[in-house]
N, C-alpha and C positions, 0 to 999 in steps of 0.2 A: 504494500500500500504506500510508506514512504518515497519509495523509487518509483512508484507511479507518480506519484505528487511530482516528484523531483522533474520528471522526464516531463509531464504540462506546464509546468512551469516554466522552463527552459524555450520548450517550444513556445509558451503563452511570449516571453520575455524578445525570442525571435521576429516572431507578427507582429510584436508591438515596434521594435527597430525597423522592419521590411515594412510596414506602413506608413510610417513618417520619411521613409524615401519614394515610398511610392504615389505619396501626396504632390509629392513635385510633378508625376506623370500622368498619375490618372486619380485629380482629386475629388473623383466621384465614388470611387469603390474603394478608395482609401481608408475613407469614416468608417465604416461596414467591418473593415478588416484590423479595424484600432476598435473598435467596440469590442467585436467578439474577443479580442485578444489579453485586452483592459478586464473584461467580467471573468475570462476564466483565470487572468494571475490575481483580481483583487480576490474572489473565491477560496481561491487556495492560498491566499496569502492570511486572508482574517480567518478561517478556519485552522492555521498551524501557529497555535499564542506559542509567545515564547515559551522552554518548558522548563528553562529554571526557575528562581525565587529572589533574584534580584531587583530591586530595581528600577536601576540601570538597566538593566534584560526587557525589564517590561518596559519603562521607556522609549527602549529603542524598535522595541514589536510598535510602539504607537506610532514612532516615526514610518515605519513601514505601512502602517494605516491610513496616516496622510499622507505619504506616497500613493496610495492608491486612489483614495479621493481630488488630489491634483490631478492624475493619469485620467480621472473620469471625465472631470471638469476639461481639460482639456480636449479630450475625444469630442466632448459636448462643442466646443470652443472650433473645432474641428467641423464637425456637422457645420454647423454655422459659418464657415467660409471666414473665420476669424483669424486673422496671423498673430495672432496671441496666443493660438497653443501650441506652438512654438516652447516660450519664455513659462507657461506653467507647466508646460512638459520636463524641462530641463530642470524646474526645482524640485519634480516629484522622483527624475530618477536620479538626483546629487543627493536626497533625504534614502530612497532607495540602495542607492552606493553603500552610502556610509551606513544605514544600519547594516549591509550586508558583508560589509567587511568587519565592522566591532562586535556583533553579538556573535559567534565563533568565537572570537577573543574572549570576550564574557561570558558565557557557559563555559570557557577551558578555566578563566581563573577561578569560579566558582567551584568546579570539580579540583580545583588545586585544594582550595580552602578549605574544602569537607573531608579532604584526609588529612 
């Protein structure tokens, strides 16, 4: 089940990159393919809380949460023929980045602490 999540996710995170280039070519079926891409990684992203007790941990699950609500908002921004989702796209996946790089950090110091 995890390595299912893992693999939609990857893919979710792929269609969400291949649709914001392919806005520049064909910005009709672009929205369509940043929708579906947007609901199935925010799905699987609010459904896997953080699973330590920090937090910091939990924090950073939230930053991942408004990662996904900028990514909506944008798609939306998107629809809408707006060049603005653009500039809330880029904050949701700089919030995206960085939880995704420090909570692995934070669950490993956490399982440090408890031995």
């Amino acid at each position: 089940m995890h390595n299912t999540k893992n693999i939609l996710l990857q893919i979710s995170g792929i269609l969400i990159l291949l649709s914001a280039l392919l806005y520049l070519f064909i910005p009709v079926v672009a929205p369509w393919i940043m929708a579906f891409a947007v609901a199935l990684f925010s799905v699987i992203t609010v459904t896997t809380p953080y699973p330590g007790k920090s937090i910091r941990g939990k924090r950073l699950f939230n930053f991942q949460v408004f990662s996904c609500l900028f990514m909506i908002v944008a798609t939306y921004l998107m629809f809408r023929s707006r060049n603005e989702w653009v500039l809330i796209m880029v904050v949701g996946a700089v919030l995206q980045l960085y939880a995704s790089i420090v909570i692995p950090k934070e669950l490993k110091n956490e399982k440090n602490r408890e031995l």
